[in-house]
N, C-alpha and C positions, 0 to 999 in steps of 0.2 A: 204598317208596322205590326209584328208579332207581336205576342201576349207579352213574351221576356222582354221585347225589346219597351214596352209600353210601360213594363215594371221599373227596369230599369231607368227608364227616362223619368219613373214619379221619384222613383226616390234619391234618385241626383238632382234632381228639381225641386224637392224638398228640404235638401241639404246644401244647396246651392251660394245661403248668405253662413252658413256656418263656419267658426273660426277652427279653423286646423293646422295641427296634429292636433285627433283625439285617438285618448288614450284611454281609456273607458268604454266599458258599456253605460255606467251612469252618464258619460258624458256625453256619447252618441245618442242617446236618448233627449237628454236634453237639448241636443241640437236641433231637433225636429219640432219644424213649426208648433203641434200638439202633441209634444212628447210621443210616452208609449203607444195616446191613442191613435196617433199620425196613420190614415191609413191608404195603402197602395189596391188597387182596383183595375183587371182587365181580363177581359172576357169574363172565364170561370173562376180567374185567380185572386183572391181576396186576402192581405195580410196587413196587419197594424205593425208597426215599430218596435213593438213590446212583443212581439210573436218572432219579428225576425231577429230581434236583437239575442233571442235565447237558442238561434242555431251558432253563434258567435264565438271560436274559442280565444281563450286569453292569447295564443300565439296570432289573431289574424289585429290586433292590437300594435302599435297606432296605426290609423287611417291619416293618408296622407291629403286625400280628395274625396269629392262625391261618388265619382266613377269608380273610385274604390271601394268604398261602402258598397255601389249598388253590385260590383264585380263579384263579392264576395259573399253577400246573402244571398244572388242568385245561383251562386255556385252550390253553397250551404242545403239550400233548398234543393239542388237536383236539377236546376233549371239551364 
């Protein structure tokens, strides 16, 4: 498994018991086991919840699944 794909697999797995639609960055935050401080790790790549949640614009709003979320902060990031 690549880096992205190791990213991607925490933070769908982090969001995994989460109730959805959200419509929120407050709300996606609060979905995460440790809120903002929820953090995703692989290889070089190190990001909290609260770091990815602020590449987020109000149009990628609601999320419909985890695979969503993680689709779109790795997108956000460049990844």
């Amino acid at each position: 498994m690549n880096v992205k794909e190791e990213i991607h697999a925490q933070i769908a797995g982090a969001l995994v018991g989460a109730k959805f639609p959200i419509r929120t960055p407050e709300e996606l935050l609060a979905a995460f086991p440790a809120g903002a401080a929820t953090r995703c790790k692989a290889g070089d790549v190190e990001m909290t919840a609260g770091e990815a949640v602020t590449l987020l614009k109000p149009e990628d709003f609601p999320f419909t699944s985890p695979g969503q979320v993680a689709d779109t902060i790795l997108s956000r990031a460049g990844m």
